[in-house]
PyMOL CGO cylinders between C-alpha atoms (Angstrom):
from pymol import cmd
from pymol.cgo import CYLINDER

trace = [
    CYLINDER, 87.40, 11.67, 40.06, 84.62, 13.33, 38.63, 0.3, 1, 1, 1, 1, 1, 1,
    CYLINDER, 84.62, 13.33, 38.63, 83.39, 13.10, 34.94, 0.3, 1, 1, 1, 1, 1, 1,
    CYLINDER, 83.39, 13.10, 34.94, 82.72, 16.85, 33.77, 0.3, 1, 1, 1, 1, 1, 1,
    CYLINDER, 82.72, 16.85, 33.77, 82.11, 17.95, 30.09, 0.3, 1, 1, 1, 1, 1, 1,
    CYLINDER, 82.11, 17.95, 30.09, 83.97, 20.54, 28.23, 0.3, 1, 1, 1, 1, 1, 1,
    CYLINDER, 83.97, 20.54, 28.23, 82.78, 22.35, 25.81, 0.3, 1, 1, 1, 1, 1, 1,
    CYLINDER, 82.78, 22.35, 25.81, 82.42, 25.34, 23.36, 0.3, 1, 1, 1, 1, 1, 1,
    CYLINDER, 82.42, 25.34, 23.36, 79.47, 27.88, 25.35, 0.3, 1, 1, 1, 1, 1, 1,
    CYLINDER, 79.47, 27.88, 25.35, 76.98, 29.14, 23.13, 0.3, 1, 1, 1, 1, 1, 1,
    CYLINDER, 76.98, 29.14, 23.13, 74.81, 32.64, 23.49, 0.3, 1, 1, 1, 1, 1, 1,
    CYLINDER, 74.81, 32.64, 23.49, 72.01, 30.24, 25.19, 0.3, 1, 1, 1, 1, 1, 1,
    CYLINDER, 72.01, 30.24, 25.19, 74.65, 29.80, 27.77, 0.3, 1, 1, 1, 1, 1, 1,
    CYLINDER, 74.65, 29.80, 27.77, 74.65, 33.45, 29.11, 0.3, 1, 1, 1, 1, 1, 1,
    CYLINDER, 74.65, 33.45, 29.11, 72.79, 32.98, 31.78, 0.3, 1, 1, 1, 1, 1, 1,
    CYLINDER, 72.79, 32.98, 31.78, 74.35, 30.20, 33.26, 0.3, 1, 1, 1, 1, 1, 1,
    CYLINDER, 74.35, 30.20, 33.26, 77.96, 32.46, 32.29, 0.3, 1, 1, 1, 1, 1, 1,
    CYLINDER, 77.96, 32.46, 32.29, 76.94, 35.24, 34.65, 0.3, 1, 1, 1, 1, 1, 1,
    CYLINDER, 76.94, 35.24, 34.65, 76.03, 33.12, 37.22, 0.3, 1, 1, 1, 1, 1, 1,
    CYLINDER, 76.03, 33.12, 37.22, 79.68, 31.78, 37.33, 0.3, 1, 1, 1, 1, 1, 1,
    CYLINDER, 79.68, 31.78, 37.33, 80.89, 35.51, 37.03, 0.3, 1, 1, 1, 1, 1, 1,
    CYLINDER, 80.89, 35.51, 37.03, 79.34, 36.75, 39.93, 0.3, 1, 1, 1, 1, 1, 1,
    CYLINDER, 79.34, 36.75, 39.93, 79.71, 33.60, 41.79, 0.3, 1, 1, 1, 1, 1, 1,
    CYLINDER, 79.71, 33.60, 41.79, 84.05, 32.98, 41.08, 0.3, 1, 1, 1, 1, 1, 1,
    CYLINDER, 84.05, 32.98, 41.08, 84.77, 36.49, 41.08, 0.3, 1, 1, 1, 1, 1, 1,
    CYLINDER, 84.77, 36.49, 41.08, 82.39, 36.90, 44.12, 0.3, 1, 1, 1, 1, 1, 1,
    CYLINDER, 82.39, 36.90, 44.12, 84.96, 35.38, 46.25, 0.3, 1, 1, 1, 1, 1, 1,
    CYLINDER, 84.96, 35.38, 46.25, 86.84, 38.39, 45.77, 0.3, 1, 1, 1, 1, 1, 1,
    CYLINDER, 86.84, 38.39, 45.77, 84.06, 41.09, 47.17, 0.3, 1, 1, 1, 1, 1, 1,
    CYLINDER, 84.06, 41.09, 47.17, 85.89, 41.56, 50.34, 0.3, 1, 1, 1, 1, 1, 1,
    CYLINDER, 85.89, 41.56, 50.34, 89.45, 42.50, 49.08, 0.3, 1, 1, 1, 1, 1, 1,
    CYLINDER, 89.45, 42.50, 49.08, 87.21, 45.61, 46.95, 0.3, 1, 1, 1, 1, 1, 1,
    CYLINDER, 87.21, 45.61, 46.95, 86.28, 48.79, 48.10, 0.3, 1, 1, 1, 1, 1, 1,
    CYLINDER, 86.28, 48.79, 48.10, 82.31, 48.89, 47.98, 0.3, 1, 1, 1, 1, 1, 1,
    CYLINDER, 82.31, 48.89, 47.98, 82.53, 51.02, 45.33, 0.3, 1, 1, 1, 1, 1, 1,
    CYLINDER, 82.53, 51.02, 45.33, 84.91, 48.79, 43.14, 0.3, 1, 1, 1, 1, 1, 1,
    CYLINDER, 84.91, 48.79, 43.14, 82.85, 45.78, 44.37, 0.3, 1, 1, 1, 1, 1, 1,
    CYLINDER, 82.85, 45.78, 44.37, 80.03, 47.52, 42.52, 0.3, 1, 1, 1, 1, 1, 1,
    CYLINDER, 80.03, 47.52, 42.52, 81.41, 48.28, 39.51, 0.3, 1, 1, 1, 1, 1, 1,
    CYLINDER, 81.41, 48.28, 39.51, 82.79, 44.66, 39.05, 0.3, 1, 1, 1, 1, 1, 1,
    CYLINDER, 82.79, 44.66, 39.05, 79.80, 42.95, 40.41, 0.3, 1, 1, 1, 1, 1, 1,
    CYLINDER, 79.80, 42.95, 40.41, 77.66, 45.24, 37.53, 0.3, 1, 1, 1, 1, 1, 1,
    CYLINDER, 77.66, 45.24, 37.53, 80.37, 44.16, 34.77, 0.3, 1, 1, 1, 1, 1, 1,
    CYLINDER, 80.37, 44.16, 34.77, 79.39, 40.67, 35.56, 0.3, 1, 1, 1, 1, 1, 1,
    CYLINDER, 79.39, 40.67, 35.56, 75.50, 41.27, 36.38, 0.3, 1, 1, 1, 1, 1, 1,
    CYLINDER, 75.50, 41.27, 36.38, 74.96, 42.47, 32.70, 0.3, 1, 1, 1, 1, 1, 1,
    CYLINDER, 74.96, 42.47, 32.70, 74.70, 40.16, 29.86, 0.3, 1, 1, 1, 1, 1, 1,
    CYLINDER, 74.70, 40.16, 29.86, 75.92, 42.36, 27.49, 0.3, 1, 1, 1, 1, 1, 1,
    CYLINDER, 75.92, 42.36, 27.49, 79.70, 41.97, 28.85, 0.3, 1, 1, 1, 1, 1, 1,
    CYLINDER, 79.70, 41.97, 28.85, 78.89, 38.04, 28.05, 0.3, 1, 1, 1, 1, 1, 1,
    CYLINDER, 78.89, 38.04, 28.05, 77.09, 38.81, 24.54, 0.3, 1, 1, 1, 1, 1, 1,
    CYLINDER, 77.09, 38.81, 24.54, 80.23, 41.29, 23.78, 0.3, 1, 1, 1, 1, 1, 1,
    CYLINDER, 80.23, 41.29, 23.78, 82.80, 38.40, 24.71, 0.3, 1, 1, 1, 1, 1, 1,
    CYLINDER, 82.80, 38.40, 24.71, 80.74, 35.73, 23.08, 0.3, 1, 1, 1, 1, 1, 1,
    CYLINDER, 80.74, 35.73, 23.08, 80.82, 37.87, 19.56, 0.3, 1, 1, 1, 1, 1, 1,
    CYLINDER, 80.82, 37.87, 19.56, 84.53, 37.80, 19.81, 0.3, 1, 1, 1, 1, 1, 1,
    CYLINDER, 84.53, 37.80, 19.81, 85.94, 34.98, 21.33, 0.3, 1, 1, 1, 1, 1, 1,
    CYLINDER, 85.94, 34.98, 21.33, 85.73, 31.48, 21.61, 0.3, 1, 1, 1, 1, 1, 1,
    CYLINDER, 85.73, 31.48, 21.61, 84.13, 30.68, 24.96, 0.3, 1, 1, 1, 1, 1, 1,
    CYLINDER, 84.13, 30.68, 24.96, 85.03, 27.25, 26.79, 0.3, 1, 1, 1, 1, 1, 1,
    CYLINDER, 85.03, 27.25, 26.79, 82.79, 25.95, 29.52, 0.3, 1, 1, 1, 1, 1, 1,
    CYLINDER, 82.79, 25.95, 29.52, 83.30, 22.87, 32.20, 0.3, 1, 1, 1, 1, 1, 1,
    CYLINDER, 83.30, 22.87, 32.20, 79.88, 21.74, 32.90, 0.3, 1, 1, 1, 1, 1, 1,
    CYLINDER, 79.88, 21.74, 32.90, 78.78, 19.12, 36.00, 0.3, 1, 1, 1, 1, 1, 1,
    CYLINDER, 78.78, 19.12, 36.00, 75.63, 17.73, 35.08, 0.3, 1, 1, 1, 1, 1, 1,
    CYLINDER, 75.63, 17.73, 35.08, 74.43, 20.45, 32.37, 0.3, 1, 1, 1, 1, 1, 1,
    CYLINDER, 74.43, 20.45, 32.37, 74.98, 23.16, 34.80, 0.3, 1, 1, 1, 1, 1, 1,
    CYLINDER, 74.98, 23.16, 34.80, 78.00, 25.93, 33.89, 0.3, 1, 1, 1, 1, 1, 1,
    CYLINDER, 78.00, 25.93, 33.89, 80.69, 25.92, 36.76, 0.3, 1, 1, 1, 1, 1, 1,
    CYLINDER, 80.69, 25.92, 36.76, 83.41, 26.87, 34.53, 0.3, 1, 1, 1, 1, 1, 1,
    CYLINDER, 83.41, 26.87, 34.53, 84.11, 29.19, 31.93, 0.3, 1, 1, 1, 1, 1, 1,
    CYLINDER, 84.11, 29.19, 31.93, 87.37, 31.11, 30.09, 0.3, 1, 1, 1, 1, 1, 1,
    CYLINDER, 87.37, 31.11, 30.09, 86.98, 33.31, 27.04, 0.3, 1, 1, 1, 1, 1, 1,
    CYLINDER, 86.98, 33.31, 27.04, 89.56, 32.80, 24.26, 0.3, 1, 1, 1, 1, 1, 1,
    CYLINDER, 89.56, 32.80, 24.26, 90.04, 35.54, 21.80, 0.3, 1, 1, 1, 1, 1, 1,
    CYLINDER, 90.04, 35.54, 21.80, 92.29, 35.37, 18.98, 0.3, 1, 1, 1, 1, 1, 1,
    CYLINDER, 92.29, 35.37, 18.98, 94.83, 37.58, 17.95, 0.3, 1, 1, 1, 1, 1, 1,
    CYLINDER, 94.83, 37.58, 17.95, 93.52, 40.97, 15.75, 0.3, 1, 1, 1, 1, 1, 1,
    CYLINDER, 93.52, 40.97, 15.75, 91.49, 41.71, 19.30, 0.3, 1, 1, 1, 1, 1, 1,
    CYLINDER, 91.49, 41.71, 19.30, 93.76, 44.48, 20.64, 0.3, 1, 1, 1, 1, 1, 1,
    CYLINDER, 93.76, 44.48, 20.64, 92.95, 46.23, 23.47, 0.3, 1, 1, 1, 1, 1, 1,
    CYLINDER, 92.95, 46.23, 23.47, 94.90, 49.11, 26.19, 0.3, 1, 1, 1, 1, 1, 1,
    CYLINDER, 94.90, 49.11, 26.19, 96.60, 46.15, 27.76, 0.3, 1, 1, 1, 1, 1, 1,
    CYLINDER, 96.60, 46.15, 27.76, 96.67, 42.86, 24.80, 0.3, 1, 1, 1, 1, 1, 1,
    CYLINDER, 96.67, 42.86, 24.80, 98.72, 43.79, 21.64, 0.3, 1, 1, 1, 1, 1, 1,
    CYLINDER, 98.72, 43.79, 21.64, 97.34, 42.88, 18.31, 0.3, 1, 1, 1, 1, 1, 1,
    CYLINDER, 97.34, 42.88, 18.31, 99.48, 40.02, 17.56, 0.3, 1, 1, 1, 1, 1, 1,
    CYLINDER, 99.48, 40.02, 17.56, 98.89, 38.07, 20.87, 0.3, 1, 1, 1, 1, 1, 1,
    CYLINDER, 98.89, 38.07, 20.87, 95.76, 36.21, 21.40, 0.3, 1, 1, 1, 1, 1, 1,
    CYLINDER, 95.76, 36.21, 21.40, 94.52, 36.55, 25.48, 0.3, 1, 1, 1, 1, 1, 1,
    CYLINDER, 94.52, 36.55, 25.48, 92.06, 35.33, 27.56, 0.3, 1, 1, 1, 1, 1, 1,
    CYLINDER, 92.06, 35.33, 27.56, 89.51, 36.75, 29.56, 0.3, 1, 1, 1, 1, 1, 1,
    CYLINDER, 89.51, 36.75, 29.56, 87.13, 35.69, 32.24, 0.3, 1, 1, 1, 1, 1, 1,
    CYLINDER, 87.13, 35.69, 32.24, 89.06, 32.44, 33.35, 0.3, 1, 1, 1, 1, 1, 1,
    CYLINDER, 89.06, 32.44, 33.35, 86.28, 31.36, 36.91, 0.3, 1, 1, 1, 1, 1, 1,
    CYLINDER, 86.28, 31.36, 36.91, 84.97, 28.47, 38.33, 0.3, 1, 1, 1, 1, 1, 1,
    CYLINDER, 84.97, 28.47, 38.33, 82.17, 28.27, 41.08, 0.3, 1, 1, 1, 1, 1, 1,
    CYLINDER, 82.17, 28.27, 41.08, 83.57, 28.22, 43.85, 0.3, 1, 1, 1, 1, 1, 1,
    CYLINDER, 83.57, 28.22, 43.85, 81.89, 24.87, 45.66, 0.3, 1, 1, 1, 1, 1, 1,
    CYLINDER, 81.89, 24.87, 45.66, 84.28, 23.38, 42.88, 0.3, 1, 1, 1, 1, 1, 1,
    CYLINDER, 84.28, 23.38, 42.88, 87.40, 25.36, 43.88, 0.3, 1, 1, 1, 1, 1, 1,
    CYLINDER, 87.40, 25.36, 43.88, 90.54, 23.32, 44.32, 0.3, 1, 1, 1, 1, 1, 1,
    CYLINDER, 90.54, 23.32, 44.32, 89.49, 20.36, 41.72, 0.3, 1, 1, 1, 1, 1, 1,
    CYLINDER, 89.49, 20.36, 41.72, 91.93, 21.57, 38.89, 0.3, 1, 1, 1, 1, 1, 1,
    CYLINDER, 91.93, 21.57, 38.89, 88.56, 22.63, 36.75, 0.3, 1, 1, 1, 1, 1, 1,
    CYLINDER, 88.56, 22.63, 36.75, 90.36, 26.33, 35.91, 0.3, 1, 1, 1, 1, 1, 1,
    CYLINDER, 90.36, 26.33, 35.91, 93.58, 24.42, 34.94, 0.3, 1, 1, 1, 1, 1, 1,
    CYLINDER, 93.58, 24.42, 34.94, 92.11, 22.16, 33.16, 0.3, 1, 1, 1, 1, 1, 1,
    CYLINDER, 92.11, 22.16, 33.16, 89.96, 25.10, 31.26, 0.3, 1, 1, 1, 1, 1, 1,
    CYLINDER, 89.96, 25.10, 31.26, 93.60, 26.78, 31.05, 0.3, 1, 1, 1, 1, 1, 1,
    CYLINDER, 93.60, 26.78, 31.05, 94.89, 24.35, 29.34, 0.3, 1, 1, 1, 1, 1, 1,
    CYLINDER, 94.89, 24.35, 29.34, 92.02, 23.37, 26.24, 0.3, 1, 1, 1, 1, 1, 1,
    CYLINDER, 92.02, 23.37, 26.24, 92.38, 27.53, 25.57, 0.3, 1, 1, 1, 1, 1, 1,
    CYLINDER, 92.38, 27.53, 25.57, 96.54, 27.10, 24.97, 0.3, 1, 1, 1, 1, 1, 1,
    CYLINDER, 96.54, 27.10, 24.97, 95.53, 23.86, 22.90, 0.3, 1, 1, 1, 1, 1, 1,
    CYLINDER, 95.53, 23.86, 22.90, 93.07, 25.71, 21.12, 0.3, 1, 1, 1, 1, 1, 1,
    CYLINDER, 93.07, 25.71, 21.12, 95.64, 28.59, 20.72, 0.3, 1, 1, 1, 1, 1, 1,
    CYLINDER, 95.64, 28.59, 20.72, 98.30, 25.81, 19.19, 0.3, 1, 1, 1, 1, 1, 1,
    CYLINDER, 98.30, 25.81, 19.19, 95.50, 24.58, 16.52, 0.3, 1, 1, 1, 1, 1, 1,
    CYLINDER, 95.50, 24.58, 16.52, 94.99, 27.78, 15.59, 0.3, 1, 1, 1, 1, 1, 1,
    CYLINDER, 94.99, 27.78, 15.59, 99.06, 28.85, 15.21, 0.3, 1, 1, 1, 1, 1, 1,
    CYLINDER, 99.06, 28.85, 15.21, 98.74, 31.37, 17.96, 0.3, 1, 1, 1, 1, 1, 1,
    CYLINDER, 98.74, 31.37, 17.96, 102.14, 32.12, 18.87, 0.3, 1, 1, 1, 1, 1, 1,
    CYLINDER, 102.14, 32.12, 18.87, 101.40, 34.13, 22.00, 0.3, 1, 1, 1, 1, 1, 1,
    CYLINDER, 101.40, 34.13, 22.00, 98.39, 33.98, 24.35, 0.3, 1, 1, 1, 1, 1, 1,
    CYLINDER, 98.39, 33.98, 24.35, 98.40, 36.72, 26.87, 0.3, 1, 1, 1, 1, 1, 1,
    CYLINDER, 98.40, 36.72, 26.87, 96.22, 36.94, 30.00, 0.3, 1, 1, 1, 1, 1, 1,
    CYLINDER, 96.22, 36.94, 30.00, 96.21, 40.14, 33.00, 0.3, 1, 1, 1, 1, 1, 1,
    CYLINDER, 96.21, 40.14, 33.00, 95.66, 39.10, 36.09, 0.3, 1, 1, 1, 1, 1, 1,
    CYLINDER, 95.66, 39.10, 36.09, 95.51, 40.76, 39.98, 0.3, 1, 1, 1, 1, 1, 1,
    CYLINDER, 95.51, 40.76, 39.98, 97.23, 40.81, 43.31, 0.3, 1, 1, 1, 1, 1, 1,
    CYLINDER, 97.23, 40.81, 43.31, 93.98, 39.35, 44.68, 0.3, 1, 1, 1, 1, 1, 1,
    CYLINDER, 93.98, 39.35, 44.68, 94.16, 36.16, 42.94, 0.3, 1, 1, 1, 1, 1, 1,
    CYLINDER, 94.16, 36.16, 42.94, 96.71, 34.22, 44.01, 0.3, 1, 1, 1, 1, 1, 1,
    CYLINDER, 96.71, 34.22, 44.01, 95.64, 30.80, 43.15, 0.3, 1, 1, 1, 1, 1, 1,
    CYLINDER, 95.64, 30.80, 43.15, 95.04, 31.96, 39.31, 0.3, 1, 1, 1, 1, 1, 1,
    CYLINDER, 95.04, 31.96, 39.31, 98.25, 33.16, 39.13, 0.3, 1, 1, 1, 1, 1, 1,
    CYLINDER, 98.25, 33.16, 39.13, 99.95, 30.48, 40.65, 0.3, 1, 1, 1, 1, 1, 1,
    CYLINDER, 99.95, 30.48, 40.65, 98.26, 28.43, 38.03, 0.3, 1, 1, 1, 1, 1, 1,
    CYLINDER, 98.26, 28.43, 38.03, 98.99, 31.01, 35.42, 0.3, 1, 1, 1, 1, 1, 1,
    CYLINDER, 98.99, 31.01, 35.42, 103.41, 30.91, 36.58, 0.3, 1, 1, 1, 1, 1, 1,
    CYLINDER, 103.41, 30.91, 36.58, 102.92, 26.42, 36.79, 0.3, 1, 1, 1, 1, 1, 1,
    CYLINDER, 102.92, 26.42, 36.79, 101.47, 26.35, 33.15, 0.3, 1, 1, 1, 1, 1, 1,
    CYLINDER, 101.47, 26.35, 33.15, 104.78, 28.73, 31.80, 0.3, 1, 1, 1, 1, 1, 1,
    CYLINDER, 104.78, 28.73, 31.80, 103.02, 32.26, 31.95, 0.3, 1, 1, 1, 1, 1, 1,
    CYLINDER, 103.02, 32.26, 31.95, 105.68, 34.60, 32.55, 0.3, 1, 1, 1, 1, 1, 1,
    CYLINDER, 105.68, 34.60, 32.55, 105.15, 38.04, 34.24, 0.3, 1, 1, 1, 1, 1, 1,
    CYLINDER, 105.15, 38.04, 34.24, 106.02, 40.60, 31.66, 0.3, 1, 1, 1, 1, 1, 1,
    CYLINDER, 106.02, 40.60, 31.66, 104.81, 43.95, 33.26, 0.3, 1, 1, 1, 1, 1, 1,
    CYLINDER, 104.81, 43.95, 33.26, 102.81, 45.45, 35.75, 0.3, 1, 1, 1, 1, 1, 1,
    CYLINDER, 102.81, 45.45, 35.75, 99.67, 47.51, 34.48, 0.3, 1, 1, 1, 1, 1, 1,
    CYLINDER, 99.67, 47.51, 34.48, 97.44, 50.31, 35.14, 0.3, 1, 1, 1, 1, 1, 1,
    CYLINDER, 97.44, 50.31, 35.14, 95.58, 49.15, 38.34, 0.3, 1, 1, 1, 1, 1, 1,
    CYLINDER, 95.58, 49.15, 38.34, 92.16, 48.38, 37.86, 0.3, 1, 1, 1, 1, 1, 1,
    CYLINDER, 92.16, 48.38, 37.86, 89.49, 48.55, 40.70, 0.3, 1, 1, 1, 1, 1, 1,
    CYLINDER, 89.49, 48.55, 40.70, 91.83, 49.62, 43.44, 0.3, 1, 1, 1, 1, 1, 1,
    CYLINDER, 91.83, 49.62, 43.44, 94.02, 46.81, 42.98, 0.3, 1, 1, 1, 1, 1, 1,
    CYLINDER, 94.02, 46.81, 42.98, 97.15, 45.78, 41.28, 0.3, 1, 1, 1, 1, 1, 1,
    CYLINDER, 97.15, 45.78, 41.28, 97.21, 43.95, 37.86, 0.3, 1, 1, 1, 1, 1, 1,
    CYLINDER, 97.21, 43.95, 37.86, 100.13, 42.52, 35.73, 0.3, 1, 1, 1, 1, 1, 1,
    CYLINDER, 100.13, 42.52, 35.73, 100.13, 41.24, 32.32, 0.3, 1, 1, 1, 1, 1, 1,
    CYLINDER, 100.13, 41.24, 32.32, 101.39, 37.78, 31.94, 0.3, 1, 1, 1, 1, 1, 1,
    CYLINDER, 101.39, 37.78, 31.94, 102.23, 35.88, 28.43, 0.3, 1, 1, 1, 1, 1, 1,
    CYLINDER, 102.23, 35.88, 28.43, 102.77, 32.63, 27.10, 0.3, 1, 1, 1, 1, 1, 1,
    CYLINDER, 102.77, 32.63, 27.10, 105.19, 31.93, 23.96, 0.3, 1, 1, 1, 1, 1, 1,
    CYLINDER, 105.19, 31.93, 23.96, 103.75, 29.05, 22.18, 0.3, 1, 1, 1, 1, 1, 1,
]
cmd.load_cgo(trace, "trace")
């Protein structure tokens, strides 16, 4: 099996951040209007979405090699948002490139952001999640996430909010 590093991503990380955006969430271009395709592919383009999550969250990164293939943003709880309630901490941004799909990178990613949560006496750590990713979520309902409620559908597509008691 392969040896990768985990770590904490820092701000001289955004470039390599984006690049694992738009490449795990590229995968999903086809199941996206054009017009949703752009908006998503622009949220992941721009480094301020990455220098926004890296102010509030704790970013961790699976690297092969020095180069970025996977990422998930952590934020803590007192982050509340439309969907997350104050009290729950959530992640965002959960990819991995896809040439490394299939080699339990996001799970493993998954599961140093619930430890993380635990050190840090999280008792909830919430995540949203679509109808186009069905290996995330599968992930997501094998790891104890349970589907609480389906959400406001973002970019054409159905989302549901999923949480985790600790």
């Amino acid at each position: 099996m392969q040896n990768y590093n985990y770590r904490t991503a820092t701000f001289a990380d955004i470039e390599q951040l984006k690049s694992v955006g738009l490449n795990s969430f590229g995968q999903f271009q086809s199941q996206l209007t054009a017009d949703n395709w752009k908006k998503l592919e622009a949220i992941l383009a721009s480094e301020n979405t990455y220098i926004d999550l890296l102010n509030k969250s704790t970013c961790f990164v699976c690297e092969d090699n020095d180069k970025v293939i996977g990422m998930a943003f952590f934020l803590s709880n007192g982050n509340p948002t439309d969907v997350f309630q104050a009290d729950w901490a959530y992640l965002r941004m959960v990819g991995v490139n896809s040439a490394y799909a299939g080699k339990g990178i996001g799970r493993r990613l998954m599961e140093i952001c619930i430890d993380y949560a635990r050190k840090t006496n999280e008792t909830k750590v919430a995540l949203h999640t679509s109808e186009f990713m069905d290996a995330a979520r599968h992930i997501y309902e094998n790891m104890g996430f349970v589907r609480l409620k389906e959400i406001d559908s973002r970019l054409g597509k159905r989302y549901w909010l999923y949480l985790l008691d600790l």
